[in-house]
C-alpha positions as CSV (number, residue, x, y, z in Angstrom):
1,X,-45.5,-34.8,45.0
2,X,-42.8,-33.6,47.2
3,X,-43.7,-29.9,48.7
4,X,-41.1,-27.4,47.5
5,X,-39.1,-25.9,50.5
6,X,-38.4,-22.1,50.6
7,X,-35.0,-20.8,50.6
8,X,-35.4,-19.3,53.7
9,X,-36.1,-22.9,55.6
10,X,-33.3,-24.7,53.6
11,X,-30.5,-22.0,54.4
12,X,-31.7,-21.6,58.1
13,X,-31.3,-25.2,58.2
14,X,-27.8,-25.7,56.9
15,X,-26.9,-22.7,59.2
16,X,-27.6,-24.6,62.2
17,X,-26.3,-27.8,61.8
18,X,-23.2,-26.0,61.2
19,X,-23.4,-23.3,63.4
20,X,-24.4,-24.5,66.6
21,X,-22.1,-27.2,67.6
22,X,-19.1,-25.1,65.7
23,X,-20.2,-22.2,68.0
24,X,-19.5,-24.3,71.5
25,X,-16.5,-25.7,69.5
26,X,-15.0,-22.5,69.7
27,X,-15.9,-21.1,73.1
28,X,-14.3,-24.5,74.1
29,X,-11.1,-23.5,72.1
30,X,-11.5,-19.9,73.0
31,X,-11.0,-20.5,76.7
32,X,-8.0,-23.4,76.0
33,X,-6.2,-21.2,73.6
34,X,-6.2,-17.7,75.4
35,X,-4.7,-19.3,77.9
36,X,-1.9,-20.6,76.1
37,X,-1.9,-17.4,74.1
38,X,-1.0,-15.9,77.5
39,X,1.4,-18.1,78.6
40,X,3.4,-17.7,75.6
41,X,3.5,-14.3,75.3
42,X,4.7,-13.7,78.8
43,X,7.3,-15.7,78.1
44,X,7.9,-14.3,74.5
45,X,8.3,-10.5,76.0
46,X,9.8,-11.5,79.1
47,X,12.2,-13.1,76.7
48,X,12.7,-9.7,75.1
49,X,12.9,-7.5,78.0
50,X,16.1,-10.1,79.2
51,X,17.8,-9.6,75.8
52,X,17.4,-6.0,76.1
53,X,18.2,-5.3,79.5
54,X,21.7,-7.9,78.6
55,X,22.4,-5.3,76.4
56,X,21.8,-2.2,78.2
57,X,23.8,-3.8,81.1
58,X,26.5,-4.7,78.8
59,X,26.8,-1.0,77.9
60,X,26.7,0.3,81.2
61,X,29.6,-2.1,82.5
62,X,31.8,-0.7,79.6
63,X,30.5,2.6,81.3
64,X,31.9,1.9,84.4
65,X,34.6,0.0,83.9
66,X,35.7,3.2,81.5
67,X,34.6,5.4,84.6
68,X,36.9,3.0,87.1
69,X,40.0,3.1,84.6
70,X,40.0,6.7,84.4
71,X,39.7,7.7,88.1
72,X,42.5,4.9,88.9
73,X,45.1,5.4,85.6
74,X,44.3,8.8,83.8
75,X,47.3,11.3,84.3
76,X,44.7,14.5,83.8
77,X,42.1,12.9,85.8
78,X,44.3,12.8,88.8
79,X,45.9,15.8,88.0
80,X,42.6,17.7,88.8
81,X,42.9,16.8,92.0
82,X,46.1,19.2,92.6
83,X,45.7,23.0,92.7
84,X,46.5,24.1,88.9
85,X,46.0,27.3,87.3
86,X,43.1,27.7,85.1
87,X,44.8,27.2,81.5
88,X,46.4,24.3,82.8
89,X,42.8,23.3,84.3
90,X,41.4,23.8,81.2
91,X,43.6,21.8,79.3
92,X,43.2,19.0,81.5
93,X,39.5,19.0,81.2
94,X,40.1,19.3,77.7
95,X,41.8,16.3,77.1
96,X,39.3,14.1,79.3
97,X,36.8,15.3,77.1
98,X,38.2,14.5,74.0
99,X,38.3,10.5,75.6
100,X,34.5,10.9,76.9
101,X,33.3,11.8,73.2
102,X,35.3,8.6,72.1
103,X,33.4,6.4,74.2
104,X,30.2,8.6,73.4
105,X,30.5,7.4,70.1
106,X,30.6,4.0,70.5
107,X,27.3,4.0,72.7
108,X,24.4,6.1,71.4
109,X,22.6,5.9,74.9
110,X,24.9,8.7,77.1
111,X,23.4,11.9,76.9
112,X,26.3,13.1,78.6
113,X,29.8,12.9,80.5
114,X,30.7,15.7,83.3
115,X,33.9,15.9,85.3
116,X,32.9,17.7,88.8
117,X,35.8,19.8,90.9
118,X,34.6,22.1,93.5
119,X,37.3,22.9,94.5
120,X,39.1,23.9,91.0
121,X,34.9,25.2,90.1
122,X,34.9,22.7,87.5
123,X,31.4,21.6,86.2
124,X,32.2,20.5,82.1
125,X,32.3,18.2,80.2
126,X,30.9,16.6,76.3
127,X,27.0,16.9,75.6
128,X,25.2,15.5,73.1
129,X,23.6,18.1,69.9
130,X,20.0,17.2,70.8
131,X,20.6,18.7,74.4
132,X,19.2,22.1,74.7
133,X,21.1,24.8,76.4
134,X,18.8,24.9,79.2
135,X,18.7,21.2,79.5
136,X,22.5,21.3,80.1
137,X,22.3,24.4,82.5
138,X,19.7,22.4,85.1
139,X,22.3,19.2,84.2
140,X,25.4,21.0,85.6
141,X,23.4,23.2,88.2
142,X,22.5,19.9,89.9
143,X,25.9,17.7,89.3
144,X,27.5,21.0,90.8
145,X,25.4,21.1,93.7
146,X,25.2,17.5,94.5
147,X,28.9,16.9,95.0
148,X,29.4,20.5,96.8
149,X,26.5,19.2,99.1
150,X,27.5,15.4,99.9
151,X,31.2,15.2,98.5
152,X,32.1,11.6,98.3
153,X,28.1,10.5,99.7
154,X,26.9,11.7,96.1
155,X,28.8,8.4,94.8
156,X,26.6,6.0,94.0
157,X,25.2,3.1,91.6
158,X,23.3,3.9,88.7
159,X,19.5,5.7,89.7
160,X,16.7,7.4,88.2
161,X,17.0,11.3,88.8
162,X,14.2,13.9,87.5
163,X,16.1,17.3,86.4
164,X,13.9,19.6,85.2
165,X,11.5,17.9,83.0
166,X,13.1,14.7,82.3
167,X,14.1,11.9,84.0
168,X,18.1,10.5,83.8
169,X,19.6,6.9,84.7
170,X,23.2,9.2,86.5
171,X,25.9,7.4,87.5
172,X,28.6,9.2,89.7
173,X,32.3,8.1,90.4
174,X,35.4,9.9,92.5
175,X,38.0,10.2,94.8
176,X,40.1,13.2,96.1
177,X,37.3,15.7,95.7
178,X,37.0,15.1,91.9
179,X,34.2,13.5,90.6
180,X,33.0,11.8,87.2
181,X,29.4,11.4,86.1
182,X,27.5,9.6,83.3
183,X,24.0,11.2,82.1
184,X,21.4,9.1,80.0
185,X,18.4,10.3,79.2
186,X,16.1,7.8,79.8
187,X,14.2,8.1,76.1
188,X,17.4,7.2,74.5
189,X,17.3,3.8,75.9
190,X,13.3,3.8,75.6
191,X,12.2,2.3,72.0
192,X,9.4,2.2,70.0
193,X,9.0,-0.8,67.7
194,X,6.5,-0.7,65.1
195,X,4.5,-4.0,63.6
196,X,2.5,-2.4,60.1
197,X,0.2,-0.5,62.2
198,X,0.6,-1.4,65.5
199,X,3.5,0.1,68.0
200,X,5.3,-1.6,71.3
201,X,6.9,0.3,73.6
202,X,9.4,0.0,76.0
203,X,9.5,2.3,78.6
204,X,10.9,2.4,82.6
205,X,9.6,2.8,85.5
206,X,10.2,3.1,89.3
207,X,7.8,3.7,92.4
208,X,5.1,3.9,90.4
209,X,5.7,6.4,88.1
210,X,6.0,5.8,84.3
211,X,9.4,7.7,83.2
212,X,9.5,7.6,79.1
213,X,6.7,8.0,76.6
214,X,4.8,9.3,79.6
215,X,2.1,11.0,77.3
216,X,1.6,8.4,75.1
217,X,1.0,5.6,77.9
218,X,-1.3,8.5,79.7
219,X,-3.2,7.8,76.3
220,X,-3.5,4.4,76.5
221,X,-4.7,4.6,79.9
222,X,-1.7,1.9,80.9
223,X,-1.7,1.5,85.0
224,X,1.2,0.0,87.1
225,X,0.8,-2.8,89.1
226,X,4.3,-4.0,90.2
227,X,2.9,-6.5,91.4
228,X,2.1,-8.3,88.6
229,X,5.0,-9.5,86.0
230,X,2.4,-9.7,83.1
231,X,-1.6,-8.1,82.8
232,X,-4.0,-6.6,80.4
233,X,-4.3,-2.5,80.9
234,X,-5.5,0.4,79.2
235,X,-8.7,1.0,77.3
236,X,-11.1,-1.8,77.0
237,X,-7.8,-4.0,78.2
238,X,-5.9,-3.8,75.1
239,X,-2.7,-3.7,75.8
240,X,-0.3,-6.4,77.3
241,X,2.0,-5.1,79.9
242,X,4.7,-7.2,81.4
243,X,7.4,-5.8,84.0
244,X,10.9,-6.9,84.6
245,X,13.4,-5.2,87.3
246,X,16.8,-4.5,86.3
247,X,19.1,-4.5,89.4
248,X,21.3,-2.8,87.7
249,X,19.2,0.2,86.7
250,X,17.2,-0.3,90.2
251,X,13.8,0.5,88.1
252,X,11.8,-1.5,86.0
253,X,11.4,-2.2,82.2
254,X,8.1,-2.6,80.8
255,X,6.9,-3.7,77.4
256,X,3.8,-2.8,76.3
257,X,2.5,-3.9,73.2
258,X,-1.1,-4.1,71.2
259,X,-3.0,-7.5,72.8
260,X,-4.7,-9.2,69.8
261,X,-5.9,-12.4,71.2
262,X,-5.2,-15.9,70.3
263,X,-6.0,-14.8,66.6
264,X,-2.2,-13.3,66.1
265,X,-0.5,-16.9,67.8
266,X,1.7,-18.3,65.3
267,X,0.0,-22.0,65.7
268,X,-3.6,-20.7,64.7
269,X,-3.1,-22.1,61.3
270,X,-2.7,-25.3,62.9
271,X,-5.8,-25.2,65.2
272,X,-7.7,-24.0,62.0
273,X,-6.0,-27.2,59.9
274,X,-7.5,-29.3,62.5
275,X,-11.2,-27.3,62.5
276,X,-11.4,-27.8,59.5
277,X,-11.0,-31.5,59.4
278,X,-13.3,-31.6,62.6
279,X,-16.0,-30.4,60.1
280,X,-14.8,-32.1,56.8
281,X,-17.8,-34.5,56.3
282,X,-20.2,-31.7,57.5
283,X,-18.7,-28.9,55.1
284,X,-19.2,-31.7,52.1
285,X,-22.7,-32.3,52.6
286,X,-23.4,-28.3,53.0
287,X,-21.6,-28.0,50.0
288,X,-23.4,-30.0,48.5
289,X,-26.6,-29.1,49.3
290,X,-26.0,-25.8,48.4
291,X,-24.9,-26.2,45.5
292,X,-27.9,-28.2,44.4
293,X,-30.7,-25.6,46.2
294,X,-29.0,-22.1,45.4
295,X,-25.5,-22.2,43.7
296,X,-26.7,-24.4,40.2
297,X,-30.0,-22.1,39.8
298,X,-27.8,-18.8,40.6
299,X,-25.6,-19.9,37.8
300,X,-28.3,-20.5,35.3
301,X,-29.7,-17.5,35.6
302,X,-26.6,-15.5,35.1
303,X,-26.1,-17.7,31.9
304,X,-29.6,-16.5,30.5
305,X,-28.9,-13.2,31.9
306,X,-25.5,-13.0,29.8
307,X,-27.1,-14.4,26.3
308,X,-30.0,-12.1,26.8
309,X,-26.6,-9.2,27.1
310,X,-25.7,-10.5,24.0
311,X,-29.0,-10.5,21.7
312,X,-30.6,-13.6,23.0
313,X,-33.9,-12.1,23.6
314,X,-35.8,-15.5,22.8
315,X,-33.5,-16.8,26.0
316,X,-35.6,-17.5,28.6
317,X,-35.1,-18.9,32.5
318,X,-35.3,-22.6,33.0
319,X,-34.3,-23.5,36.8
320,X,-34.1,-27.0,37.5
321,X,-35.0,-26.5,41.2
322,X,-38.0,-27.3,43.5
323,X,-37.5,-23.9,46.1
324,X,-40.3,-22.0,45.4
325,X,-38.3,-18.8,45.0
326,X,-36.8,-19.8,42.5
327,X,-40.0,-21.2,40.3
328,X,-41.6,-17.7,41.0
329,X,-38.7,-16.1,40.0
330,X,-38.5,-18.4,36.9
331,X,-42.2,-17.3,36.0
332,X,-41.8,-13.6,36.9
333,X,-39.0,-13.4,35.0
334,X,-40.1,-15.1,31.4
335,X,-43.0,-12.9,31.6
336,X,-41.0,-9.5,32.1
337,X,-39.0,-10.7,29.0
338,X,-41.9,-11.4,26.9
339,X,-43.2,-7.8,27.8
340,X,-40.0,-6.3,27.6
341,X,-39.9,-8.2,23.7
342,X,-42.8,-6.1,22.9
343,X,-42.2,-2.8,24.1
344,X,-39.0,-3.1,22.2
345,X,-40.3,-3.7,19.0
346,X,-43.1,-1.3,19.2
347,X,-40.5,1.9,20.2
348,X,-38.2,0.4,17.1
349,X,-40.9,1.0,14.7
350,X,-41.9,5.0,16.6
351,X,-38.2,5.3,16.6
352,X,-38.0,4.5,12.4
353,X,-41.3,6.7,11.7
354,X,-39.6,9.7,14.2
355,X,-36.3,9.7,12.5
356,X,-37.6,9.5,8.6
357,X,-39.5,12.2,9.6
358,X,-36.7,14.5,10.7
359,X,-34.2,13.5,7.5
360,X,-37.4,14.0,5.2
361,X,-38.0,17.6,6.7
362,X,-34.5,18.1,6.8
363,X,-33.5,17.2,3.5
364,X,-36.5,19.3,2.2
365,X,-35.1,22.3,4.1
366,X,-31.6,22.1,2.8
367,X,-32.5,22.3,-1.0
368,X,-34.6,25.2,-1.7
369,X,-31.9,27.2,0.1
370,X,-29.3,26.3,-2.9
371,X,-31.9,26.7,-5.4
372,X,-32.6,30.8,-4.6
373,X,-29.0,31.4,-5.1
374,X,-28.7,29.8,-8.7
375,X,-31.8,31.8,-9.3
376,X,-29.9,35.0,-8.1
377,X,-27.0,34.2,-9.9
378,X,-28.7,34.2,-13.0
379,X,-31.1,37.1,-12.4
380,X,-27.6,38.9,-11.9
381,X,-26.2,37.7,-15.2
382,X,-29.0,39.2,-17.0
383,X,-28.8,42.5,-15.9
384,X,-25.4,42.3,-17.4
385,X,-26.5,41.0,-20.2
386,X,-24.1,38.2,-20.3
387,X,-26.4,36.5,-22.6
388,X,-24.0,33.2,-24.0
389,X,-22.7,33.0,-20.0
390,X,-26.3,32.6,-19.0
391,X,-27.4,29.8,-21.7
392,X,-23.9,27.5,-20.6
393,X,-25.1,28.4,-17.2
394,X,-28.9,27.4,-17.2
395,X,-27.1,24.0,-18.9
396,X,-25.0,23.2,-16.0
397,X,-27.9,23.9,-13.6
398,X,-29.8,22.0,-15.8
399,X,-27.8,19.3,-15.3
400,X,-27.2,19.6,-12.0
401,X,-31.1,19.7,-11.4
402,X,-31.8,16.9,-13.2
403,X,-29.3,14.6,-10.7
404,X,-30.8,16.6,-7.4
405,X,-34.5,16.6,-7.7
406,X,-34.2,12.8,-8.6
407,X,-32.4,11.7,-5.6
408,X,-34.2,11.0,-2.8
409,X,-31.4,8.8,-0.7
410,X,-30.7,9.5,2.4
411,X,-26.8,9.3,2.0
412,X,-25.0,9.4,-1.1
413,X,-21.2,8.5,-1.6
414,X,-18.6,11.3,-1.3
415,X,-17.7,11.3,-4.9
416,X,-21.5,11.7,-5.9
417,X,-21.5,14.6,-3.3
418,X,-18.3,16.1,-4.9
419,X,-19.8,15.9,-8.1
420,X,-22.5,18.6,-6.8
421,X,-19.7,20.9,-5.5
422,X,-17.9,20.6,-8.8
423,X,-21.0,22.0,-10.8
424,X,-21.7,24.6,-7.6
425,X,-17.9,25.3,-8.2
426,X,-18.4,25.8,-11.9
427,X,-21.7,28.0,-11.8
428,X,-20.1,30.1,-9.3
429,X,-16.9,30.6,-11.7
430,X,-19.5,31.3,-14.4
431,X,-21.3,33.8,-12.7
432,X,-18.1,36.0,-11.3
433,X,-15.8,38.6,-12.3
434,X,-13.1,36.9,-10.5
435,X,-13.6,33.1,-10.8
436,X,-13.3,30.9,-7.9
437,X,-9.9,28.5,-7.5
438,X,-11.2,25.0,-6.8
439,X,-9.1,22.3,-5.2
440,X,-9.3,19.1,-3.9
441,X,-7.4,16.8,-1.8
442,X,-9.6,13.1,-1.5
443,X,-8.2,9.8,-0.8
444,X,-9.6,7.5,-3.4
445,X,-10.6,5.1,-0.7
446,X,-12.8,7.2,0.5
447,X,-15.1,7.9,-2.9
448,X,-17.6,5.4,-1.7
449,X,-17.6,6.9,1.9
450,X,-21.2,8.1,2.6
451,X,-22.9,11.1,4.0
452,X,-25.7,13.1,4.0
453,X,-26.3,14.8,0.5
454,X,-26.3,18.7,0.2
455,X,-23.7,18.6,3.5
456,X,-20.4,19.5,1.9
457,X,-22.2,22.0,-0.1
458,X,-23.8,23.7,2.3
459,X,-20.2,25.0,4.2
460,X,-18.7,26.1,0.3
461,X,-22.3,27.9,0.1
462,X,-21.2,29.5,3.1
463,X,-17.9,30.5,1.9
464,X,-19.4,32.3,-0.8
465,X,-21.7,34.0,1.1
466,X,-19.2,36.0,3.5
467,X,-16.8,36.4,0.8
468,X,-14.3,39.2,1.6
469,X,-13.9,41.9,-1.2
470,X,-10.5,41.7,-2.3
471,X,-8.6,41.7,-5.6
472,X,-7.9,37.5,-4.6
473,X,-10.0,35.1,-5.9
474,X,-11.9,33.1,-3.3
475,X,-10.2,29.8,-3.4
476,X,-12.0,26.4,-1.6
477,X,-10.2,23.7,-0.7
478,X,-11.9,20.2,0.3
479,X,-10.2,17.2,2.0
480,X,-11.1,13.6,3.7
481,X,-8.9,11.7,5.3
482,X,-9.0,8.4,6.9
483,X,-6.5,8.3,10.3
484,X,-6.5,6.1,13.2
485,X,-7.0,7.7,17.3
486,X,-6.3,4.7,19.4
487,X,-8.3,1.4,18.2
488,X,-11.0,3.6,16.4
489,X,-10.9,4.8,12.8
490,X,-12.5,8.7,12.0
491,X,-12.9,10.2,8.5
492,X,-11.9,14.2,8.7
493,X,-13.7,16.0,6.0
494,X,-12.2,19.1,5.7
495,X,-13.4,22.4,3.9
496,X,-11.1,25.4,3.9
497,X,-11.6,28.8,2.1
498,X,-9.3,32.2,1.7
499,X,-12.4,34.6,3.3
500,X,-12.3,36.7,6.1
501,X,-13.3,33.8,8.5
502,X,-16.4,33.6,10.8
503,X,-16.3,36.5,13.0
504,X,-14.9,35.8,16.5
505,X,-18.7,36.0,18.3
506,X,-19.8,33.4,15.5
507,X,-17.4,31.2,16.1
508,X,-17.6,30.6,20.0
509,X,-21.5,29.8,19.0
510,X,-21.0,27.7,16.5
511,X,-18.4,25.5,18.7
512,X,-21.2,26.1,21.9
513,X,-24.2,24.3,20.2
514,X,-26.1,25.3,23.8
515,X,-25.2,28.9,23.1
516,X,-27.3,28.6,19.3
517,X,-30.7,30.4,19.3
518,X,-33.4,28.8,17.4
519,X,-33.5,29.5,13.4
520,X,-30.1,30.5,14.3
521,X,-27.3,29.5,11.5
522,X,-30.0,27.5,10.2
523,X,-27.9,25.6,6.9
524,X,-25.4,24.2,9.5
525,X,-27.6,23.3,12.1
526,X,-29.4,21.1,9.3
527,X,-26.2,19.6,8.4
528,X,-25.5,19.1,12.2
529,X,-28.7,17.3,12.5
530,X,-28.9,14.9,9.7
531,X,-25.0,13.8,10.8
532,X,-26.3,13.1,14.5
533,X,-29.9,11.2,13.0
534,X,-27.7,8.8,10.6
535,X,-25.0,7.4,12.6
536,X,-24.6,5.5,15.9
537,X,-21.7,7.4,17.3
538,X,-21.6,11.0,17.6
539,X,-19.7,13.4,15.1
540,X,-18.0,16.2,15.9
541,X,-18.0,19.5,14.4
542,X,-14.9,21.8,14.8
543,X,-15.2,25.4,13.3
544,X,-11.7,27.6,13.2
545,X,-10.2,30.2,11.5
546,X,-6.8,29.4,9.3
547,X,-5.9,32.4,6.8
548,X,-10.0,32.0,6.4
549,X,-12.9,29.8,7.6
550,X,-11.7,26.3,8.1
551,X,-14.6,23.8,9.0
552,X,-13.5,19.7,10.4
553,X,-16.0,17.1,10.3
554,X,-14.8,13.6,12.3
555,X,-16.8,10.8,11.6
556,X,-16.2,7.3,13.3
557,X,-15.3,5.0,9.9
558,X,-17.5,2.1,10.5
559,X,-20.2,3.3,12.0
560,X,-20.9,6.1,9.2
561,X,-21.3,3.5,7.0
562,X,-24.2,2.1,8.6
563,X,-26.9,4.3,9.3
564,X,-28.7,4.1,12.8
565,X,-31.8,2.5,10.8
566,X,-32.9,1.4,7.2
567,X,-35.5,4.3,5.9
């Protein structure tokens, strides 16, 4: 007889015949890959940082060439150059303005335009709204004393200049003492381009020193190494860097972007295609196996495990499997169910004896209650001598006797239990100066509806007993309605009466079962109880008061016609 393996054996060996030669597989592809990985997105961002620095040169030419044409051609330009008085200076300016904020608009990058005249103490010229006042003092404080320093030496190409806090690409252009210069601050031509949670930035810099998003590359611990056109910086090397110079900007761009490994190249789903047919055979034959030694017993016990959910309790495991595990688990497990089996029937049968119990006592309770009050009643029509009221009277209760001490059910049908109320309503109208007005309002569907006996009654009994003295007669009214609240169905027994309503303490108990002492409203608690022993679902109990006390019983429709057990 073959010796059963354990599962621990069979799945460490599957794991290694696939593990280990896919392992060296992949530190072989690892090293191949990365490399490529590399070499592609150097060339990728390089690729970028050309297209963007085409653009940005494309701009500034349109600068200059703007900058050229004006200093050669424009009539107020040149007229600076002349002593004029200060309006006519000021129109002048004026008018150059209005051309720089045209070309400001067509390229988002200038910060700024400033015509420069010493001589004429001219330093204006067009900012943009997210300069600050003292941004565009320390701009014109230095434009101003650059040219008075240097004159015409203060022309040059575009370079990096720090004023203040930030750092600007300035470009200055003159002749005759008169001077033009282009500002732009060097985090409007910095970008940030975001990839779901990820960022890359592109930012400048020139001798070292990192010139946009300065903070944010301080976090990232990036370094400069100009040098190098492409390397891994920052924390735990996990950002790609790679540097171009612009010759026109004389500084260099640098992109720096998230570095995720070979796992974010576009042609890993490739490499995977072909893993996966490297291991095609291999993968069949751990499929299979596994589905023989783990995944077929799994499933059989989850079948077992569902018809056992759904009232199989005879069910029991069978695994068609030689892992030891599984045979023990097999044998453990038929033997839990047969205990389990047992336990349940013998807490079904405490569970019937508890609960007949409780209805017995209960329904014991609930009767002698009614009883003393007929007996009052009558004792009361004898002291007035209402001798022919009495002998209809003791017939009624007769009657009514007769059908309550013979029934012994559990729960009668509504129209059985409105038959009581009926003769409570009658003896009551019997026994009283001014007769009770009895009304009710039943769908006949519901006739055959069952409750508890003696639970209707008990809330009219009720009525009676905090009757208000007024000239009215006490009128009752009793309802039932069937209605639908979503996909369930709930009967709502009502029972409404003209009185002066339960008393505003009363009521907050009565809705706050955990607020009820014990022997506290006794008659309803009963009524409560035998509701809650009889069906599966709860009921709910809602006390109010509506022009009197106004009492709503919900019961779920299909479940109150089954009781929880049969006594």
């Amino acid at each position: 007889m073959t010796r059963p393996n354990t599962a621990k054996t069979t799945l460490l060996k599957i794991s290694m015949l696939f593990l280990i030669p896919f392992f060296f597989f992949l530190i072989g592809l690892n090293i191949y890959s990365n490399t490529i990985y590399r070499q592609r997105l150097t060339e990728n961002n390089q690729t970028r940082l050309t297209m963007y620095e085409s653009f940005l040169e494309e701009d500034l030419k349109h600068v200059e060439y703007f900058m050229s044409d004006m200093i050669a051609n424009d009539g107020s330009y040149n007229a600076l150059r002349y002593p004029l008085s200060y309006v006519d200076s000021y129109l002048q300016v004026q008018q150059l303005q209005e051309k720089f904020e045209s070309v400001m608009k067509t390229i988002d990058s200038i910060s700024a335009f400033c015509i420069i005249s010493p001589k004429s103490n001219i330093t204006n010229g067009p900012f943009r709204k997210n300069i600050s006042f003292d941004e565009k003092d320390n701009i014109k404080k230095y434009l101003n004393q650059l040219v008075t320093e240097k004159g015409d030496e203060a022309i040059t190409d575009w370079r990096v200049q720090q004023i203040g806090d930030k750092y600007y690409f300035l470009k200055i252009m003159g002749l005759g003492g008169v001077y033009t210069s282009c500002i732009i601050d060097v985090d409007n031509v910095s970008s940030i381009e975001e990839k779901g949670t990820e960022k890359s930035y592109l930012v400048f810099e020139e001798n070292g020193m990192i010139l946009s998003y300065r903070d944010k590359m301080k976090d990232l611990q990036i370094r400069i190494e100009e040098e190098e056109t492409s390397y891994l910086s920052g924390h735990g090397r996990n950002q790609f860097v790679v540097m171009s110079y612009s010759e026109i900007l004389n500084c260099y761009l640098m992109l720096v972007e998230p570095y995720r490994g070979i796992w974010s190249m576009e042609s890993m789903p490739l490499i995977m295609l072909l893993l996966s047919v490297f291991f095609v055979v291999l993968l069949l034959w751990c499929y299979r196996t596994l589905k023989r030694d783990f995944l077929q017993p799994l499933e059989q016990m989850v079948e077992t495990m569902e018809e056992i959910r759904d009232g199989g309790l005879e069910s029991r495991l069978s695994v068609r499997n030689q892992v030891k595990e599984y045979k023990k688990m097999e044998s453990t497990f038929n033997a839990m169910m047969d205990r389990i089996r047992e336990l349940k029937i013998l807490a079904y049968v405490r569970l019937i004896q508890v609960q007949k119990t409780e209805l017995q006592y209960y329904q014991i309770q609930i009767r002698p209650h009614f009883f003393l009050n007929c007996m009052k009643n009558l004792y009361a029509m004898t002291a007035a001598r209402k001798y022919t009221q009495m002998q209809e009277m003791i017939l009624t209760l007769s009657e009514y006797l007769r059908a309550v001490l013979k029934d012994h059910d559990i729960i009668v049908p509504l129209g059985k239990e409105l038959d009581s109320v009926r003769s409570y309503i009658k003896l009551q109208q019997m026994s009283s100066a001014k007769p009770p007005e009895y009304e009710e309002d039943v769908s006949p569907d519901l006739l055959q509806f069952e409750i508890p006996p003696m639970s209707l009654l008990t809330f009219i009994e009720n009525s009676f007993k905090y009757e208000k003295s007024s000239e009215e007669p006490m009128q009752i009214l009793v309802k039932a309605r069937l209605f639908l609240d979503g996909e369930e169905q709930f009967v709502n027994l009502t029972i409404m009466d003209n009185g002066s309503g339960f008393p505003p303490e009363v009521l907050e108990i009565l809705n706050d079962p955990e607020k009820r002492m014990p022997g506290e409203h006794m008659g309803i608690n009963n009524v409560e109880q035998r509701f809650s022993l009889l069906y599966q679902k709860p009921c709910s109990f809602i006390y109010s008061n509506m022009n009197g006390a106004c009492v709503d019983i919900f019961v779920p429709y299909e479940e109150a016609r089954q009781p929880v057990v049969d006594l």
